[in-house]
C-alpha positions in Angstrom: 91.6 82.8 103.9 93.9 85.7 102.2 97.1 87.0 103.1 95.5 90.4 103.6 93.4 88.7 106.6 96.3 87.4 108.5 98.2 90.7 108.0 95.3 92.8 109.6 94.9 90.0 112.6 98.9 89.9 113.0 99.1 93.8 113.2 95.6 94.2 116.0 97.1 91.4 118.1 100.5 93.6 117.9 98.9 96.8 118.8 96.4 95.4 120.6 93.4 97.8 118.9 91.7 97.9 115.6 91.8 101.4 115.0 95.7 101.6 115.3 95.9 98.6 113.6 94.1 100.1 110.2 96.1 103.5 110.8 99.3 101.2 110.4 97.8 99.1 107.4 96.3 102.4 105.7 92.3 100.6 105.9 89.5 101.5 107.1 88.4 100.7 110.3 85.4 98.3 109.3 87.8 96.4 106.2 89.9 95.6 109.3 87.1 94.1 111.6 85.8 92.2 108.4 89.3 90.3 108.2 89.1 89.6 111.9 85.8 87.9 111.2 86.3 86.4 108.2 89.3 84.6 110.0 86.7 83.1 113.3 83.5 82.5 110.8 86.5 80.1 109.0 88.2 78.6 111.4 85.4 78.6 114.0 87.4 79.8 116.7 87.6 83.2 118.6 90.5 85.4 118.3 89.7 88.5 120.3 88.1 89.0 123.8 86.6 91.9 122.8 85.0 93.0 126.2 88.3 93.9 127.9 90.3 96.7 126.7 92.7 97.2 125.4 91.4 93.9 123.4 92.9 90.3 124.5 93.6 87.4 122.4 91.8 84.4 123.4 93.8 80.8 124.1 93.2 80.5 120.6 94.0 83.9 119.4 97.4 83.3 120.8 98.1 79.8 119.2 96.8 81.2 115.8 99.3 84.6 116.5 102.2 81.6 117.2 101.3 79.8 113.8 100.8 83.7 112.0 103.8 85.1 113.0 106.2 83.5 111.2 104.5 83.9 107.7 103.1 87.6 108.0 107.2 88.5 108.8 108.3 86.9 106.0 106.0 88.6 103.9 107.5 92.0 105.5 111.1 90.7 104.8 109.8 90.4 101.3 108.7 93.7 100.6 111.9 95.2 102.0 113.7 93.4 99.9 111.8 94.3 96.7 112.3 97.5 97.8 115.8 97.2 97.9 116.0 96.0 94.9 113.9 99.4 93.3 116.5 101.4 94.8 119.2 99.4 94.1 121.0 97.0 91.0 121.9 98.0 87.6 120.3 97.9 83.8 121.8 98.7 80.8 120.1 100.8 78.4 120.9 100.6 74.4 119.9 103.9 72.2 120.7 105.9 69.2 124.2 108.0 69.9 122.1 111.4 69.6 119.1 110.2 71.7 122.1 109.6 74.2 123.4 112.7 73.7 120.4 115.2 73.8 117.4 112.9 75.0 118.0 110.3 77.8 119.4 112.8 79.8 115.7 114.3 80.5 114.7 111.2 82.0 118.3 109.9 83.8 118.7 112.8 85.6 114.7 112.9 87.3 115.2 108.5 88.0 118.8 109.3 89.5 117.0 112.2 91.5 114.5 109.6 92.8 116.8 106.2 93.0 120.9 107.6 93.5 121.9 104.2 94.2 120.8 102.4 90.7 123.4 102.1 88.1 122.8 102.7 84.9 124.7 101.6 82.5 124.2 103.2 78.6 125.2 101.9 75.1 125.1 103.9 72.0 124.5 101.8 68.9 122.8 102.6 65.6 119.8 100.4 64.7 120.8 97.3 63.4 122.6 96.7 66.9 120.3 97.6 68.8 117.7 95.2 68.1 120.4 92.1 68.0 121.6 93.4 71.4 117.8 93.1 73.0 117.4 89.8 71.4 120.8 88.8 72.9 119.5 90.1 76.0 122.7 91.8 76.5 121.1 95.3 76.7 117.3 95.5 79.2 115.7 98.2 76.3 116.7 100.0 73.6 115.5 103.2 72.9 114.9 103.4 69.0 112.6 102.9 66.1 110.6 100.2 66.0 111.6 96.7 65.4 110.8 94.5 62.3 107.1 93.8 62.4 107.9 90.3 61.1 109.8 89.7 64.8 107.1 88.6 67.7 110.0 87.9 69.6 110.1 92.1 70.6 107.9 94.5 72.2 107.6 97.9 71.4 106.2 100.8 73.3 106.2 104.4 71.3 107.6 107.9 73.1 107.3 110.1 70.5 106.7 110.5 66.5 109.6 111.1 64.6 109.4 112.3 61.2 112.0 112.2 58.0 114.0 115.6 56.9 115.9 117.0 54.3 118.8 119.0 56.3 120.9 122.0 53.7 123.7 124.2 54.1 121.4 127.6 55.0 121.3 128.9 51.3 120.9 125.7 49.7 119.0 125.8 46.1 116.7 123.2 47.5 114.9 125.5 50.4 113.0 127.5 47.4 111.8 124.2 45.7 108.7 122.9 46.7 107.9 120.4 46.8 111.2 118.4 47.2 111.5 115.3 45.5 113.9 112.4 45.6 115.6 113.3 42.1 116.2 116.6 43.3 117.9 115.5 45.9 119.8 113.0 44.2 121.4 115.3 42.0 123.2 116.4 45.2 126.4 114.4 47.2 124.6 113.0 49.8 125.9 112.4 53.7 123.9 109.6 55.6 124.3 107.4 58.9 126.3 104.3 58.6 124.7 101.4 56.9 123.3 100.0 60.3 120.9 102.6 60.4 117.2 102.5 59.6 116.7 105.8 57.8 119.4 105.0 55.7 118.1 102.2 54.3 114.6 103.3 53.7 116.3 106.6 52.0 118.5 104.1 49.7 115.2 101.8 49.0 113.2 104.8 48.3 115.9 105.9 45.7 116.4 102.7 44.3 112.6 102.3 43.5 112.7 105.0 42.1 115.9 103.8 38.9 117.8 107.0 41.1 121.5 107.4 41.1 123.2 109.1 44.0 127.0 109.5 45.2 127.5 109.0 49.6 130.3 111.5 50.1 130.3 110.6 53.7 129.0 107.9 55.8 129.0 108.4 59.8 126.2 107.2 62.6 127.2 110.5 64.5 124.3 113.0 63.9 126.7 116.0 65.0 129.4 115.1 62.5 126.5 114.7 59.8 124.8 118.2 60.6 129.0 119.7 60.4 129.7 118.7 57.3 126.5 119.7 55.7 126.9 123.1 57.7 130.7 123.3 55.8 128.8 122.5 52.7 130.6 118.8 51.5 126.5 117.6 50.7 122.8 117.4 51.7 121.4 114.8 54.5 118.3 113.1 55.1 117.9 112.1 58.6 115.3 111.9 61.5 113.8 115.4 63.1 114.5 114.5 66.2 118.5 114.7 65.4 117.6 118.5 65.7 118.1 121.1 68.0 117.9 125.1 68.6 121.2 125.9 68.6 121.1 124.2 64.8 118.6 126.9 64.1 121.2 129.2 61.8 123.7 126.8 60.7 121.3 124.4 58.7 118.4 124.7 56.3 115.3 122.4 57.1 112.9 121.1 54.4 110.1 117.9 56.0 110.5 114.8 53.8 106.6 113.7 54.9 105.5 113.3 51.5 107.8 110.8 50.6 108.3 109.3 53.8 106.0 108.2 56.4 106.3 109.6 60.0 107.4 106.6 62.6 108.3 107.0 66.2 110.6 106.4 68.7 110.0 104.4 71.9 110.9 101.5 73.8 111.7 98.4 72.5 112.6 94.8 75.3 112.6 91.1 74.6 108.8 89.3 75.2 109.1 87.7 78.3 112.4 88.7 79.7 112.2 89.3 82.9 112.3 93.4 84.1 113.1 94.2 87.1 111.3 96.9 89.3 114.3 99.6 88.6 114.2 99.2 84.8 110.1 99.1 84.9 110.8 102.3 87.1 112.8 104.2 84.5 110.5 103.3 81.7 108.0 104.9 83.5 109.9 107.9 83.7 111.1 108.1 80.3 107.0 108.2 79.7 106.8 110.5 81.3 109.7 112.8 80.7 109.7 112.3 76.6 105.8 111.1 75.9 104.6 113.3 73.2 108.1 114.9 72.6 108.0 117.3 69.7 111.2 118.4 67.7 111.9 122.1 68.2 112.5 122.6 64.5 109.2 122.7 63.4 108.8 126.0 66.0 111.7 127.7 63.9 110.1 130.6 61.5 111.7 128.5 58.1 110.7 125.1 59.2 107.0 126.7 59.5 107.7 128.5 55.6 108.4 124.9 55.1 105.7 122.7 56.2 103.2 125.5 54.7 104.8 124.7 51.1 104.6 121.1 52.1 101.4 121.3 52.6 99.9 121.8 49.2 102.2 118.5 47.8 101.2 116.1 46.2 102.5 112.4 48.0 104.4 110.6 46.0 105.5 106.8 46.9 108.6 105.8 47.8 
C-alpha cells in the first residue's frame, strides 16, 4: 500500500467518479483505477459498486473511507503548511559588501517578486567572516569564494568565475607594459581589502614568494573606496573583476592578473547538514539562475580587450 493509493481512493469516494478524481490529482485516468485496485487485490475487499452511477462505495468502501479520512487530511494539512512555510519565514544571507551592493540585488528582487512575505535578512562581511559565520550557523549561505579545501565541514556550489586584476589610475605607466609582473607592481603604493580578505592574502603570499617588498598605503574591505582612491591617484589595486562595473569604464585602467593568478569563482557556500529550509533552497535556485555564468562587463570594454590580447602572448609565471 502507498500513500499515493489512498489519496486517489479518498479523492473518487469524494467525488464520487474516477475521471474527476484524476482531473483533481492531475493523473491519468487508468494510474487512478490502478490505485483503486491495487487497494481490493490487497486488502481483499471491494471498495466501489461500480455498476451504479455515479459509483457507490460498498459497506466496506465506507469503513475503509472512515479509517482513510483522517490520514489523507493530514497529509493535505501538511502540504499547506510546507507551503506556508515557502512563502513565509526568514534567512539570512552573508556576502562580500560589493556582491551586496551590485550583485544580490539581481536575484532578491525576482525571489521578493515571487515570495513578498519572506524576509531576508543580509550581512556584508569580507571573507574570513564569512566562512566562521556559516560554521557558526549564524548566517544560512554565504555568497563568496570558496572555502578552505581542507574544511569537509562546508559545501560549496560555484555562480560564476572570477578572475584577479590589476586596477590603475587611467594613464598609469603600467597599462603599456606587458606583461605585468608582480615586481612591477611592487614598485608602486599598493591599496588592498582589509586583511580578512582572500585576495589579499594570496596577493601578499604571491609577493612574498617572490623576496618582494611593497608599501599598503590604504587598507579598506569597501571595493568603491578602493577603485576612489586609485581613481585620485594615492596607488595601484589588485582586486577581483567582478568588483567592476561600466560606469568604472573611464575613471580606472584595467590590466588581467591571469598569469600570475589563477581564475576562482564565486558561489554559494552552507554548513554540511544544516538543515535549509524550502525558502532559502528557493532563493538559491534563483540566484542560479539570475547570476549562473555571470561575466564581468570589463572584459567588453575596448582597453580591457587591448589587454587580454597582450596577455595573451605571456608567459605564466608562478606565484
Amino acid at each position: 500500500m502507498e500513500l499515493r493509493e489512498l489519496v486517489s481512493f479518498y479523492h473518487v469516494a469524494r467525488l464520487r467518479s474516477v475521471s474527476k478524481a484524476a482531473r483533481r490529482l492531475e493523473l491519468g485516468q487508468p494510474t487512478v483505477t490502478t490505485h483503486l485496485r491495487k487497494l481490493e487485490d490487497e486488502f481483499a475487499i471491494t471498495l466501489f459498486d461500480r455498476i451504479k452511477r455515479p459509483i457507490q462505495l460498498t459497506s466496506d468502501g465506507a469503513a475503509f473511507l472512515e479509517l482513510v479520512s483522517p490520514i489523507v487530511q493530514a497529509v493535505d494539512v501538511l502540504k499547506t503548511q510546507m507551503d506556508y512555510s515557502e512563502g513565509r519565514g526568514a534567512f539570512v544571507v552573508g556576502a562580500y559588501p560589493d556582491l551586496v551592493m551590485h550583485h544580490l540585488p539581481r536575484a532578491i528582487q525576482p525571489f521578493r517578486a515571487r515570495y513578498p512575505d519572506v524576509r531576508i535578512r543580509l550581512t556584508a562581511r569580507s571573507y574570513t567572516s564569512l566562512i566562521q559565520l556559516v560554521k557558526a550557523g549564524e548566517v544560512d549561505l554565504a555568497v563568496c569564494s570558496p572555502p578552505p579545501s581542507d574544511d569537509p565541514s562546508l559545501e560549496f556550489k560555484g555562480l560564476f568565475q572570477s578572475n584577479v586584476v590589476l586596477i590603475t589610475p587611467p594613464d598609469h605607466v603600467l597599462l603599456q607594459t606587458h606583461p605585468v609582473q608582480l615586481h612591477d607592481i611592487a614598485k608602486y603604493p599598493l591599496i588592498l581589502s582589509g586583511p580578512e580578505s582572500l585576495t589579499r592574502h594570496r596577493v601578499e603570499q604571491a609577493l612574498k614568494s617572490h623576496g618582494l617588498t611593497w608599501e599598503v598605503v590604504l587598507a579598506v574591505d569597501s571595493t568603491e573606496s578602493i577603485k576612489r582612491y586609485v581613481e585620485i591617484g594615492m596607488g595601484v589595486a589588485i582586486t577581483s573583476d567582478f568588483t567592476l562595473h561600466p560606469e568604472d569604464h573611464h575613471k580606472l585602467g584595467v590590466v588581467r592578473l591571469d598569469h600570475i593568478f589563477p581564475s576562482s569563482y564565486i558561489g554559494v557556500c552552507t554548513l554540511k547538514g544544516k538543515f535549509l529550509g524550502r525558502s532559502v533552497r528557493n532563493f538559491i535556485d534563483t540566484m542560479n539562475d539570475e547570476m549562473q555564468g555571470f561575466h564581468a562587463e570589463v572584459w567588453d570594454w575596448p582597453d580591457g580587450q587591448d589587454n587580454l590580447a597582450a596577455l595573451a602572448g605571456a608567459t605564466p609565471a608562478t606565484p
